[in-house]
VOVEX-295770 format. One record per atom (N, C-alpha, C, O): residue number from 1; residue in one letter; chain; atom name; x, y, z. Coordinates in nm, 2 decimals, always signed. Each point is the difference from the previous one (the first is absolute). Layout:
<sites>
NUM_A_A_CA_X_Y_Z
...
</sites>
This chain:
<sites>
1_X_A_N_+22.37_+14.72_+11.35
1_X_A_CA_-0.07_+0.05_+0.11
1_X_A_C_-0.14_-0.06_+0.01
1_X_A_O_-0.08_+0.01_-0.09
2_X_A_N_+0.06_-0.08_+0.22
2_X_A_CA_-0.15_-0.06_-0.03
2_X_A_C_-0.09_+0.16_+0.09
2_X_A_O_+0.04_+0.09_+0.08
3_X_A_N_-0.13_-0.12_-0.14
3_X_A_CA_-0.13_+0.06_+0.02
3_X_A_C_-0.09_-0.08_+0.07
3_X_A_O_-0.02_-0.11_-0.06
4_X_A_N_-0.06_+0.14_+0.20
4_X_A_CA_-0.13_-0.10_+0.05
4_X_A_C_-0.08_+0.12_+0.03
4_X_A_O_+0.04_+0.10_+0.05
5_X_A_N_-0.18_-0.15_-0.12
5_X_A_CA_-0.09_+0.13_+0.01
5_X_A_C_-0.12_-0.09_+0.09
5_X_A_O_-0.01_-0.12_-0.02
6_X_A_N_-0.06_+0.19_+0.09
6_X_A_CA_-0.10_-0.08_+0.11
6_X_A_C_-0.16_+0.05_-0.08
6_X_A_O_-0.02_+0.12_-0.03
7_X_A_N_-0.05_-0.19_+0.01
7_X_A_CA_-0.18_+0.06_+0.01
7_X_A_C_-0.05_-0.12_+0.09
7_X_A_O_+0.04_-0.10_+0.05
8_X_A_N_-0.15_+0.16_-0.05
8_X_A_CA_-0.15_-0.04_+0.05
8_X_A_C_-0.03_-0.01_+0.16
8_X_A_O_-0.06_-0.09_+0.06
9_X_A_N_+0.10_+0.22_+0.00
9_X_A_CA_+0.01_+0.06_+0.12
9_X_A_C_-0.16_+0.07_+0.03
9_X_A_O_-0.09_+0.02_-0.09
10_X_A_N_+0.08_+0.01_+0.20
10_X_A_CA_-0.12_+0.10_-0.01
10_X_A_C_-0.09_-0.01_+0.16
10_X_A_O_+0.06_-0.04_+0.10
11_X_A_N_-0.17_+0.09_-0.10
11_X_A_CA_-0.06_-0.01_+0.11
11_X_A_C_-0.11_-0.10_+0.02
11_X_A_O_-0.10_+0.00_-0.08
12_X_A_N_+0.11_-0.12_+0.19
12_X_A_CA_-0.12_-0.09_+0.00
12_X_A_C_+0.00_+0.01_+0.19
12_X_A_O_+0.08_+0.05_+0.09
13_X_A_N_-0.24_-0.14_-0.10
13_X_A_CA_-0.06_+0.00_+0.10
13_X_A_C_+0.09_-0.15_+0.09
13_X_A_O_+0.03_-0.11_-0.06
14_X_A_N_-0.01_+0.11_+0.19
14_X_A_CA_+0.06_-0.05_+0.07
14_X_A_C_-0.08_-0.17_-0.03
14_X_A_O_-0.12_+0.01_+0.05
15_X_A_N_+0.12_-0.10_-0.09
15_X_A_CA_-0.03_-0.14_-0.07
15_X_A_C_+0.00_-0.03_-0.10
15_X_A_O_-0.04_-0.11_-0.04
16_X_A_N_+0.11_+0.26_-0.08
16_X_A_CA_-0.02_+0.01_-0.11
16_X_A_C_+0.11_-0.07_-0.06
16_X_A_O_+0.06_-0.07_+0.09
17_X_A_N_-0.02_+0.06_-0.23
17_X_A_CA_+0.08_-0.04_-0.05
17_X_A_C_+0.08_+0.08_-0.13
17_X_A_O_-0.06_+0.04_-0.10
18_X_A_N_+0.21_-0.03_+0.10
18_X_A_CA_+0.10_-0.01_-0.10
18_X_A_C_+0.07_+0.00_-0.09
18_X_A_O_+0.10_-0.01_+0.07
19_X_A_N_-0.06_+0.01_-0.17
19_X_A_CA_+0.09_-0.07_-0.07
19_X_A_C_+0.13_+0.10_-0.03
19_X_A_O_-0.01_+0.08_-0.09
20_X_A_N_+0.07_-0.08_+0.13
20_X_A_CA_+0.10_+0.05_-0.05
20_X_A_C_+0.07_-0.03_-0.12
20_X_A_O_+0.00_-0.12_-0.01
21_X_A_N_+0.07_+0.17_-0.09
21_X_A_CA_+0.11_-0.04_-0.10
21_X_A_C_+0.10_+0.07_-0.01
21_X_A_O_-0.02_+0.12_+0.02
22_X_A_N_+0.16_-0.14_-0.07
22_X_A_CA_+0.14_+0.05_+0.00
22_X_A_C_+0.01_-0.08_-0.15
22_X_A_O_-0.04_-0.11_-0.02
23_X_A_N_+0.11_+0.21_-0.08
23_X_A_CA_+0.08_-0.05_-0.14
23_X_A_C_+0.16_+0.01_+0.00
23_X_A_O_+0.04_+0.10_+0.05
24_X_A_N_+0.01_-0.15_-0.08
24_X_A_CA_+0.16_+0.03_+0.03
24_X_A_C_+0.01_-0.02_-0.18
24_X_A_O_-0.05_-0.09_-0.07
25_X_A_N_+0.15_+0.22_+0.04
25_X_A_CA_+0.07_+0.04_-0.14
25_X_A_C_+0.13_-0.01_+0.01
25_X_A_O_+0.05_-0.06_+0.10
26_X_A_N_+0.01_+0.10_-0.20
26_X_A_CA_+0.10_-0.03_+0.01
26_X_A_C_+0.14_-0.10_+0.00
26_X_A_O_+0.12_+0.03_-0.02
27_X_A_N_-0.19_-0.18_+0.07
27_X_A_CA_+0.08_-0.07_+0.05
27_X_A_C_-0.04_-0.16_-0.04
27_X_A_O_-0.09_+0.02_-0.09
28_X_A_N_+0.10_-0.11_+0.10
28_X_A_CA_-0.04_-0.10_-0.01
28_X_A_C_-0.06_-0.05_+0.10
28_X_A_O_+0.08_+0.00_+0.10
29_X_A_N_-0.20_-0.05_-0.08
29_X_A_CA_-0.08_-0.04_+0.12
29_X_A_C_+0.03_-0.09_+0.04
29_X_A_O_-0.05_-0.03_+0.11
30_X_A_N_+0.14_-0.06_-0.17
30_X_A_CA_-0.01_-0.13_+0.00
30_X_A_C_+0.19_+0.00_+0.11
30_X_A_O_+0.10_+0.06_-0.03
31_X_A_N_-0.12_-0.17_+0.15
31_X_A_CA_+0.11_-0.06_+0.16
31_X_A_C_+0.00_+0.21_+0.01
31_X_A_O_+0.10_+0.07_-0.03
32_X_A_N_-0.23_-0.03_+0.09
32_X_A_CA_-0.02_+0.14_+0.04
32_X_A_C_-0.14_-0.03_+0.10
32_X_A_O_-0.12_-0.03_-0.03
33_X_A_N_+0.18_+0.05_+0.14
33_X_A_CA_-0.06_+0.00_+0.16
33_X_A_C_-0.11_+0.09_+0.01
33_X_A_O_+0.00_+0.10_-0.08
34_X_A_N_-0.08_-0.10_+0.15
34_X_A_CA_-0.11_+0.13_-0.06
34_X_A_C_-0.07_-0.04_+0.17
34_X_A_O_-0.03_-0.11_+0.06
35_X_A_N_+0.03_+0.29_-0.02
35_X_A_CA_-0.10_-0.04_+0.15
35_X_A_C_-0.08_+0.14_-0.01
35_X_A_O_+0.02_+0.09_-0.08
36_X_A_N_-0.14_-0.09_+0.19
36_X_A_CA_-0.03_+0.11_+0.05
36_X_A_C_+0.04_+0.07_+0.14
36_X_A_O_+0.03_-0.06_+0.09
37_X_A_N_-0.04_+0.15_-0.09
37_X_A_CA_+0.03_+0.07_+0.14
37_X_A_C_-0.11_+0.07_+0.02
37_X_A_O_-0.09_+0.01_-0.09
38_X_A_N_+0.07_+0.07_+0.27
38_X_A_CA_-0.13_+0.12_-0.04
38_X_A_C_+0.10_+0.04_+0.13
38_X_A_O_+0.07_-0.07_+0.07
39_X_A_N_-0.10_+0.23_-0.09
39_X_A_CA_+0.01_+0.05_+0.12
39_X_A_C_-0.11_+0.15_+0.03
39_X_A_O_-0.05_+0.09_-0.07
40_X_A_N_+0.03_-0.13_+0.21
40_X_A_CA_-0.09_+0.12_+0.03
40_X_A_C_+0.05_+0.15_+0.05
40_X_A_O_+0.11_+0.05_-0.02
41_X_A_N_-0.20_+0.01_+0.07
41_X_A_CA_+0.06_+0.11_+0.03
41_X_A_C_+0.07_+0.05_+0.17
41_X_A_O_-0.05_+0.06_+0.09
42_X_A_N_+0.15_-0.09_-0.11
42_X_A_CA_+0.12_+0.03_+0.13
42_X_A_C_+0.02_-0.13_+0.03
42_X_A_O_+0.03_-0.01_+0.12
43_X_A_N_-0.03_-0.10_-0.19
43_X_A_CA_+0.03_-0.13_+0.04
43_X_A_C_+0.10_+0.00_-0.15
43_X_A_O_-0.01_+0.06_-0.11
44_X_A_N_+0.13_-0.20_+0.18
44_X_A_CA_+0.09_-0.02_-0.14
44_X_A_C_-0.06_-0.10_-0.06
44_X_A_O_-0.10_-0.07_+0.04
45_X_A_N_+0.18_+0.05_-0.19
45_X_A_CA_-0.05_-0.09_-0.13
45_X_A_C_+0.00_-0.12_+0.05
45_X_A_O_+0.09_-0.05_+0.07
46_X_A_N_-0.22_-0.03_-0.10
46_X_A_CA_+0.04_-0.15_+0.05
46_X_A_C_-0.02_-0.12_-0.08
46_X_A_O_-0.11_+0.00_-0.05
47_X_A_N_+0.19_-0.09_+0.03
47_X_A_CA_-0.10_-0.11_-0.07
47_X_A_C_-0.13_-0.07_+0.02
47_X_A_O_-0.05_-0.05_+0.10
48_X_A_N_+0.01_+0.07_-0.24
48_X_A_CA_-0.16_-0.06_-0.05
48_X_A_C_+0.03_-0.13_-0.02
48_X_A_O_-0.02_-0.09_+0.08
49_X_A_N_+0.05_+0.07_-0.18
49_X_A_CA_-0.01_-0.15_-0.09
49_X_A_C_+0.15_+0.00_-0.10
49_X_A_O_+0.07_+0.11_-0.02
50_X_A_N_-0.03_-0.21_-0.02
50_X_A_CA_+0.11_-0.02_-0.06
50_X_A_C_-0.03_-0.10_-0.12
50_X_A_O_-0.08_-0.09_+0.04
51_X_A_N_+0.13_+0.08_-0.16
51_X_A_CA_-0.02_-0.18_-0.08
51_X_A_C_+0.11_+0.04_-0.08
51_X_A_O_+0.01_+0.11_-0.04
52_X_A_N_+0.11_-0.23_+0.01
52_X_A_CA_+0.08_-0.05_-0.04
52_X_A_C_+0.00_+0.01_-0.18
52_X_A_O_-0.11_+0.01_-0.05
53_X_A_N_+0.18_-0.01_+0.00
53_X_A_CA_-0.02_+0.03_-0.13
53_X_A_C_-0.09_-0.08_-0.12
53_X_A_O_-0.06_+0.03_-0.10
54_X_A_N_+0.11_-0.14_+0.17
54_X_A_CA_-0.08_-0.13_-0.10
54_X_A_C_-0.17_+0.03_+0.06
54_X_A_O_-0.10_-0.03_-0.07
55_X_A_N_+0.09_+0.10_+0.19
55_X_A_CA_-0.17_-0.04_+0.05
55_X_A_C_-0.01_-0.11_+0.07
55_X_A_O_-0.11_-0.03_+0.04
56_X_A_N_+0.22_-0.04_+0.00
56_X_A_CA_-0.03_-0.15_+0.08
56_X_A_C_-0.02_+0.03_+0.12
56_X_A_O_-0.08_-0.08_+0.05
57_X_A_N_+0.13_+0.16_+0.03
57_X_A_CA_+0.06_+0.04_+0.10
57_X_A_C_-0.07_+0.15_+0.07
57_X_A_O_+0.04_+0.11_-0.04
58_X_A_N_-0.14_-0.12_+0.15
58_X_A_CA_-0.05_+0.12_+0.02
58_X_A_C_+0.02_+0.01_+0.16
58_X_A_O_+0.01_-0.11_+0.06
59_X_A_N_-0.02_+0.18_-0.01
59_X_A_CA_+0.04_+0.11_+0.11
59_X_A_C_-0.10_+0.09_+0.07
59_X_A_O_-0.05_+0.09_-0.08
60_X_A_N_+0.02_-0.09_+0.23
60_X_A_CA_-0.10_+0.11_+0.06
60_X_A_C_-0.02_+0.03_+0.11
60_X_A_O_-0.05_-0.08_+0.07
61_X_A_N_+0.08_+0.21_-0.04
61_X_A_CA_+0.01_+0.04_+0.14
61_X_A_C_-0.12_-0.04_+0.04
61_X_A_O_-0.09_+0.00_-0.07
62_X_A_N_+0.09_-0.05_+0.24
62_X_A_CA_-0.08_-0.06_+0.05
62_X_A_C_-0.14_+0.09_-0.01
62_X_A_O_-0.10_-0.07_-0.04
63_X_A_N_+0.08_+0.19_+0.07
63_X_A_CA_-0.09_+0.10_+0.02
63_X_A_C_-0.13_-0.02_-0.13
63_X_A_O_-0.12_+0.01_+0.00
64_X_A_N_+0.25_-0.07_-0.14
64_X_A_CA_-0.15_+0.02_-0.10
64_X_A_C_-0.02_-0.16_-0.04
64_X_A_O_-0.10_-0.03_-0.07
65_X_A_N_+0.19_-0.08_+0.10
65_X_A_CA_+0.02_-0.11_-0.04
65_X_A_C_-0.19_-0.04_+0.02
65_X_A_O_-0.07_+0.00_+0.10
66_X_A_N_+0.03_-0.04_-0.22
66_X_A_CA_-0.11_-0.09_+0.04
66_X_A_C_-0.12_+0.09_-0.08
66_X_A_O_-0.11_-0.06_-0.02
67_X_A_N_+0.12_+0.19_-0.01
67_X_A_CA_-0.08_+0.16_-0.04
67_X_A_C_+0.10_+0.06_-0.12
67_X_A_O_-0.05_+0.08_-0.08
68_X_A_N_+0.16_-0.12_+0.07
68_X_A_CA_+0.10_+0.05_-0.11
68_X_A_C_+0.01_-0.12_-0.14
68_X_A_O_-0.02_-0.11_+0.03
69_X_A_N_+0.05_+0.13_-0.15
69_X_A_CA_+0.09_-0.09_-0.03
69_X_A_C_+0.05_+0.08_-0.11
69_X_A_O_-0.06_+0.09_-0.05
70_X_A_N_+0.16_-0.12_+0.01
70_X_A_CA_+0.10_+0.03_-0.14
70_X_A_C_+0.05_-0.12_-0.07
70_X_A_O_+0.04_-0.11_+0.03
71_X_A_N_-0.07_+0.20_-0.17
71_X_A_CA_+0.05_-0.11_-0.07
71_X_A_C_+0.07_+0.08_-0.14
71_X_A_O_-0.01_+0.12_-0.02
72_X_A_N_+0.07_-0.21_-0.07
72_X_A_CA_+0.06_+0.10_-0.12
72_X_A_C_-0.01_-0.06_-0.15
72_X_A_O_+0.01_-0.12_-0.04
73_X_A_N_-0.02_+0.25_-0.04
73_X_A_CA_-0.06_-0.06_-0.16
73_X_A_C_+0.13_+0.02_-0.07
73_X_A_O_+0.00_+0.10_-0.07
74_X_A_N_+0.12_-0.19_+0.07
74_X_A_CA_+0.09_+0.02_-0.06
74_X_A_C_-0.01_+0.03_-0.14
74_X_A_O_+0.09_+0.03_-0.06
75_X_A_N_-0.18_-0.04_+0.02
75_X_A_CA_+0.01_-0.01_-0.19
75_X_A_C_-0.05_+0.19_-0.03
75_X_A_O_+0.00_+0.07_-0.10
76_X_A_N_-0.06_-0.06_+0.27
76_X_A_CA_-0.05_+0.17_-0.07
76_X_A_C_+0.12_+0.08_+0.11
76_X_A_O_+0.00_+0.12_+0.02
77_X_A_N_+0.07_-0.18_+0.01
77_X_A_CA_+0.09_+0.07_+0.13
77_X_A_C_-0.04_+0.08_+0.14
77_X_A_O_+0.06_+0.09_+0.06
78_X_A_N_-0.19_-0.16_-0.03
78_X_A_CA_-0.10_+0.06_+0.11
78_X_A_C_+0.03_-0.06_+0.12
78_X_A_O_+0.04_-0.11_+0.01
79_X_A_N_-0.07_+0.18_+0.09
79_X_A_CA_-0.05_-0.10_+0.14
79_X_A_C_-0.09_+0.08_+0.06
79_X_A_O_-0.01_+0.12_+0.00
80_X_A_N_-0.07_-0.24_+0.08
80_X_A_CA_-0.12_+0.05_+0.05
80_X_A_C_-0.01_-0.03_+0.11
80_X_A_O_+0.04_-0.11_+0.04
81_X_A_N_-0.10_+0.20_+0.06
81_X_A_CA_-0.06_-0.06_+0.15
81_X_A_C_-0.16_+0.04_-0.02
81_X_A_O_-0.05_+0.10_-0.05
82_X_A_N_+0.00_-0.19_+0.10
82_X_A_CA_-0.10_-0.04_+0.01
82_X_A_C_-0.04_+0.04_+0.17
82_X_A_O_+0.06_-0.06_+0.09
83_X_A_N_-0.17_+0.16_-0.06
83_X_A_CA_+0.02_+0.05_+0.14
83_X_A_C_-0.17_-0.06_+0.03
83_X_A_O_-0.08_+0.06_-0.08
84_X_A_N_+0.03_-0.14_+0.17
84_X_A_CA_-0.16_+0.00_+0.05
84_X_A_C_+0.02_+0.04_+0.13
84_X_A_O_+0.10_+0.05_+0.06
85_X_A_N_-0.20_-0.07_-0.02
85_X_A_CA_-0.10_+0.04_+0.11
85_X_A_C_+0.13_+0.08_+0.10
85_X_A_O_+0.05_-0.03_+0.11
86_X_A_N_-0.03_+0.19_-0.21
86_X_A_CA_+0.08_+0.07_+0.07
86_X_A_C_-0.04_+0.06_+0.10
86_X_A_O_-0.12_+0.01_+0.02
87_X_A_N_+0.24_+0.07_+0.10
87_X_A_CA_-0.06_+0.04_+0.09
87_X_A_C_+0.03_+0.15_+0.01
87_X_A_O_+0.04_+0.06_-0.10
88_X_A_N_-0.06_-0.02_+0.20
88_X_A_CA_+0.07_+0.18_-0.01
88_X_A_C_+0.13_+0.01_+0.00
88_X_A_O_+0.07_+0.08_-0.05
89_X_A_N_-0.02_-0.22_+0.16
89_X_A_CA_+0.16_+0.05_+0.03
89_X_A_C_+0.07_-0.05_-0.12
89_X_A_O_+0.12_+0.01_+0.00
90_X_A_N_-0.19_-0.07_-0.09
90_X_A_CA_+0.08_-0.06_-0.17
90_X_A_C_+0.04_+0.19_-0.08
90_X_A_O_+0.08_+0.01_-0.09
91_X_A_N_-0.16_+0.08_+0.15
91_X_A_CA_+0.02_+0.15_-0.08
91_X_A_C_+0.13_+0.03_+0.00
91_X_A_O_+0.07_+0.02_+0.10
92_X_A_N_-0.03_+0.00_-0.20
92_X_A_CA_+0.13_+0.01_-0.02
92_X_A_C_+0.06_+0.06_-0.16
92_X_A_O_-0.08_+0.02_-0.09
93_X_A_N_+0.23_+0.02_+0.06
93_X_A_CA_+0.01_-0.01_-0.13
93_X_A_C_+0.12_-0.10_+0.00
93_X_A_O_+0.09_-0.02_+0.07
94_X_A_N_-0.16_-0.05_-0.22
94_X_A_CA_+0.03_-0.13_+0.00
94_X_A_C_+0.16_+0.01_-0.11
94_X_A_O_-0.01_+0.09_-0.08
95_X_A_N_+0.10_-0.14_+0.09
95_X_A_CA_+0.07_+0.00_-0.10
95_X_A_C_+0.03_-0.15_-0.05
95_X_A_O_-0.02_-0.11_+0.06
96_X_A_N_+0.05_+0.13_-0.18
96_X_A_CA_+0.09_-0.12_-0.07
96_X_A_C_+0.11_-0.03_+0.00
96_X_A_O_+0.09_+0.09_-0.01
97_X_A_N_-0.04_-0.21_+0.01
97_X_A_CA_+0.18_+0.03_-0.01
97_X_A_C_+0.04_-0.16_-0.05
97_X_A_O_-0.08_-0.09_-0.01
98_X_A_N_+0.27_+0.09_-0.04
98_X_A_CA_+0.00_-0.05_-0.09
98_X_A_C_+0.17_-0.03_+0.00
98_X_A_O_+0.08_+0.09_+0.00
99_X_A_N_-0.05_-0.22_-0.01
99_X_A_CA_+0.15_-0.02_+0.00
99_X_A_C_+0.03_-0.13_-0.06
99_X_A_O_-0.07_-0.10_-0.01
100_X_A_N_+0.22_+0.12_-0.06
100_X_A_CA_+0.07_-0.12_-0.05
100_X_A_C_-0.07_-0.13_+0.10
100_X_A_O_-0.01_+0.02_+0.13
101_X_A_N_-0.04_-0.16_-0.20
101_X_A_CA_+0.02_-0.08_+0.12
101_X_A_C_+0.09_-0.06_+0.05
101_X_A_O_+0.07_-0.06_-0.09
102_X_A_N_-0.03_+0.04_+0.22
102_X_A_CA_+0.07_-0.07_+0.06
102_X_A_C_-0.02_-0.09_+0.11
102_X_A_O_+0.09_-0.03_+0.07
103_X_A_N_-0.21_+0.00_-0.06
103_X_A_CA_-0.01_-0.14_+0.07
103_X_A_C_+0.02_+0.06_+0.15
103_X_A_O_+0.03_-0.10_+0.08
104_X_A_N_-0.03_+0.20_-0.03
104_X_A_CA_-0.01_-0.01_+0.14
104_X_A_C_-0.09_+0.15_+0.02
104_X_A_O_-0.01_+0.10_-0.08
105_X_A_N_-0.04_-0.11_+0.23
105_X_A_CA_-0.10_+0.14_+0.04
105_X_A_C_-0.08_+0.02_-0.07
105_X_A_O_-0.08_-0.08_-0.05
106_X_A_N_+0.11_+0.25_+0.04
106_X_A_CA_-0.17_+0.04_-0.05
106_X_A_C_-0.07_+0.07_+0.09
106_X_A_O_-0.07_+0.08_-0.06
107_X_A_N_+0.06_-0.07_+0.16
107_X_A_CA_-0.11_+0.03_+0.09
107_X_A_C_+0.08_+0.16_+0.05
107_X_A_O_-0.06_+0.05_+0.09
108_X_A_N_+0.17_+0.02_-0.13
108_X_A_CA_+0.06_+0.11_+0.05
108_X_A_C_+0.01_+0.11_-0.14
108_X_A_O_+0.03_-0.03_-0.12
109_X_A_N_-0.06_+0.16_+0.18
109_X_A_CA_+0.04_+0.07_-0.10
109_X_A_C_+0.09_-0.02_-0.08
109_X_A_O_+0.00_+0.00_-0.12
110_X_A_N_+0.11_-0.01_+0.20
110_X_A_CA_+0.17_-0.02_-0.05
110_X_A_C_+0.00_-0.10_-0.13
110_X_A_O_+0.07_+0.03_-0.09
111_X_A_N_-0.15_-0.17_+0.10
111_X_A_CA_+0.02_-0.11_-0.03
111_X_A_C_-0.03_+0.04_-0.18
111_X_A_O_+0.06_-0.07_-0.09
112_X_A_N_-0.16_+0.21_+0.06
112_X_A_CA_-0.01_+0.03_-0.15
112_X_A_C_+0.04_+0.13_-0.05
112_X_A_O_-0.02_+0.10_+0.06
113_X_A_N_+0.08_-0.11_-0.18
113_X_A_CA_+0.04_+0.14_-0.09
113_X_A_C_-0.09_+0.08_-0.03
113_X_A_O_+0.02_+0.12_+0.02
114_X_A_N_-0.12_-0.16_-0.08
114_X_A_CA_-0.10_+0.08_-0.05
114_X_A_C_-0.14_-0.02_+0.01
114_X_A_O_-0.06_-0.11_+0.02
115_X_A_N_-0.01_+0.27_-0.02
115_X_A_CA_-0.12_+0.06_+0.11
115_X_A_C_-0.05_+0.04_-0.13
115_X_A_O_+0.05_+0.04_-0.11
116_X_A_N_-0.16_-0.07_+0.16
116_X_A_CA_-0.10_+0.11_-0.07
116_X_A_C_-0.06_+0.10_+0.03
116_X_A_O_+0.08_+0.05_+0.08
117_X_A_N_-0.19_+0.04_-0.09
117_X_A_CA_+0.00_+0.17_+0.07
117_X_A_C_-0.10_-0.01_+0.10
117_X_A_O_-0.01_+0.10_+0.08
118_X_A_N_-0.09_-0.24_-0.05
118_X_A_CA_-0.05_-0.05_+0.05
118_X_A_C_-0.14_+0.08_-0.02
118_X_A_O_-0.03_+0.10_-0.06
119_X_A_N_-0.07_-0.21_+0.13
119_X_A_CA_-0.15_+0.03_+0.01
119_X_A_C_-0.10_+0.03_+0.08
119_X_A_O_-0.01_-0.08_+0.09
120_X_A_N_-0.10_+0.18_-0.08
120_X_A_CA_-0.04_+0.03_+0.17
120_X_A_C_-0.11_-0.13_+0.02
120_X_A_O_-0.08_-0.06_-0.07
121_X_A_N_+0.11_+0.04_+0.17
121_X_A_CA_-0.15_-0.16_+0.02
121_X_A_C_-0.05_+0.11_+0.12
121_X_A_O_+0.08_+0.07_+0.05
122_X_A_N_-0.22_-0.07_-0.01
122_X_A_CA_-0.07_+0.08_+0.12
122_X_A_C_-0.12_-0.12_+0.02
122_X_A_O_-0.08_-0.04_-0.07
123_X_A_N_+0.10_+0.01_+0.15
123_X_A_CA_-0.12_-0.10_+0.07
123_X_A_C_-0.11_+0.11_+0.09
123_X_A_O_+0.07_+0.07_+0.06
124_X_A_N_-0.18_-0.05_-0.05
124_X_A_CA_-0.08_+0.02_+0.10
124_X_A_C_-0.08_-0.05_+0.12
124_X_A_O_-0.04_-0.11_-0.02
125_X_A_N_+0.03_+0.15_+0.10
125_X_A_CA_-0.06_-0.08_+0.05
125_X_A_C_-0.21_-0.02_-0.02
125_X_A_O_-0.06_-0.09_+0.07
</sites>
């Protein structure tokens, strides 16, 4: 049973900055797909960012491409998004998520098995 637990959520000022982290237990980290999602409130889950197991290979919805990045510490079983100059409509709770890899997608809920309990991000204005 893998386990993904989320920190470093919280409240910043709208130019502020980030970091999020996810640990995954349980399982071997290693050809294991690892993305973020956020979803707000009365809106559905969407993709954030995505990176491929090795780390070669990264992924980002257009909205944060360029203000986001992720990246992952296979040796501690982590991944991280890295969030700057956030805005209000980035407020959201963020989740983690996490699947066998297989070389295709990513960007759909469907696409991973396992969630974590997710994290509140609040931007201000």
């Amino acid at each position: 049973q893998v386990q993904l637990v989320e920190s470093g959520g919280g409240l910043v000022q709208a130019g502020g900055s980030l970091r999020l982290s996810c640990t995954a237990s349980g399982r071997t980290f290693s050809r294991y797909d690892m993305g973020w999602f956020r979803q707000a409130p009365g809106k559905e889950r969407e993709f954030v960012a995505g990176i491929r197991w090795s780390g070669g290979s990264t992924d980002y919805a257009d909205s944060v491409k360029g203000r986001f990045t992720i990246s992952r510490n296979n040796a501690e079983n982590t991944v991280y998004l890295q969030m700057n100059s956030l805005k209000p409509e980035d407020t959201a709770v963020y989740y983690c998520s996490g699947r066998t890899s297989n070389g295709y997608g990513g960007r759909t809920t469907h696409d991973y098995t396992d969630w974590g309990q997710g994290t509140q991000v609040t931007v201000s204005s």
